[in-house]
C-alpha positions as CSV (number, residue, x, y, z in Angstrom):
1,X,13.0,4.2,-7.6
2,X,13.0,6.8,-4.7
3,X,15.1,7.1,-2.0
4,X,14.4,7.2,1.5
5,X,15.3,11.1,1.4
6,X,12.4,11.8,-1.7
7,X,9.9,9.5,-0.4
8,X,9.2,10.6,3.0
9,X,8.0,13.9,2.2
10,X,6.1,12.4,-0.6
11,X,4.1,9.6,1.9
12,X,3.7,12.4,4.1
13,X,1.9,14.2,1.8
14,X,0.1,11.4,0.3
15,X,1.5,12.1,-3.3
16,X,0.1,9.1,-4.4
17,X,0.4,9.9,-8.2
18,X,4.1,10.8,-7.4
19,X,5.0,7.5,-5.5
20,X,3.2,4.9,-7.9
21,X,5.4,3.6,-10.5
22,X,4.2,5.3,-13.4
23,X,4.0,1.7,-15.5
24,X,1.3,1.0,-13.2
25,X,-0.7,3.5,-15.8
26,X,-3.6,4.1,-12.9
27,X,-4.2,0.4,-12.9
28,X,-4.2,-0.1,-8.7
29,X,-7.0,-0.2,-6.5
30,X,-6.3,3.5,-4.7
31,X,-7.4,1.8,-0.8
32,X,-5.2,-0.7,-1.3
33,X,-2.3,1.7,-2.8
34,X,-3.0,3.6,0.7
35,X,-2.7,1.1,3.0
36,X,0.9,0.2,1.1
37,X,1.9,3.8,1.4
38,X,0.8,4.2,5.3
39,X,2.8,0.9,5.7
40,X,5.6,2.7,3.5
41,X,5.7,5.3,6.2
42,X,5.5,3.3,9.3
43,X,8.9,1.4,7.9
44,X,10.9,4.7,7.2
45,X,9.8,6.2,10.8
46,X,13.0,8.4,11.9
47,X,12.7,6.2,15.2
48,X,14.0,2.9,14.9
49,X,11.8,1.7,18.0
50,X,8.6,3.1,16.1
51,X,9.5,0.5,13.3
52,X,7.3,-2.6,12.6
53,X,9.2,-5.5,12.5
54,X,9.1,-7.4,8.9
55,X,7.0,-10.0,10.3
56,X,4.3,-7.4,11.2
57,X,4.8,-6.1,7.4
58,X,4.8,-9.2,5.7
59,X,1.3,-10.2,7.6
60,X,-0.4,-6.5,6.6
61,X,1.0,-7.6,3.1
62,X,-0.7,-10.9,3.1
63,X,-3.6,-9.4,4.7
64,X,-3.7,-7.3,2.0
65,X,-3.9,-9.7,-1.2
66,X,-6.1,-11.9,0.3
67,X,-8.5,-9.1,1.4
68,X,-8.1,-8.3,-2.8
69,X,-8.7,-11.3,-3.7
70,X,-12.1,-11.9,-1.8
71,X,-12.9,-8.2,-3.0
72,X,-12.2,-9.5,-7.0
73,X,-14.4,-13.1,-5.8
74,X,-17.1,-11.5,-4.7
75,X,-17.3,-8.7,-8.1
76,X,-17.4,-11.9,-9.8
77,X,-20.7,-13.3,-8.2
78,X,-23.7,-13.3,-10.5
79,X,-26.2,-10.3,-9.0
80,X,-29.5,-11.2,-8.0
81,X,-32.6,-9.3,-9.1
């Protein structure tokens, strides 16, 4: 797990590959994974006043899983020709 001190250089960057926990084996949608990441960074601002509060976080995070979940629906739907 990374520290506060490792990760924000890495989120600033947008290391992705270096962030993701390598047991995820590439197996994450890579818009999602940046939208956790820019929320990652927003969380670890140096200014405590620049932080979102958890409530904002945990509705980006629900935002989030249902907007995968619709996206996974929809893949599912037989395509017309």
């Amino acid at each position: 797990m990374l520290c506060f001190g490792k990760a924000k250089p890495l989120l600033d960057a947008k290391l992705i590959e270096e962030i993701v926990d390598p047991r995820l084996e590439d197996k994450y949608d890579l818009a999602e994974m940046k939208c956790v990441m820019a929320t990652a960074s927003l969380c670890i601002h140096h200014m405590s006043s620049k932080r979102p509060y958890m409530n904002q976080v945990n509705k980006w995070a629900s935002f989030l899983i249902q907007l995968s979940l619709c996206c996974h629906i929809v893949s599912l739907l037989p395509v017309r020709k």
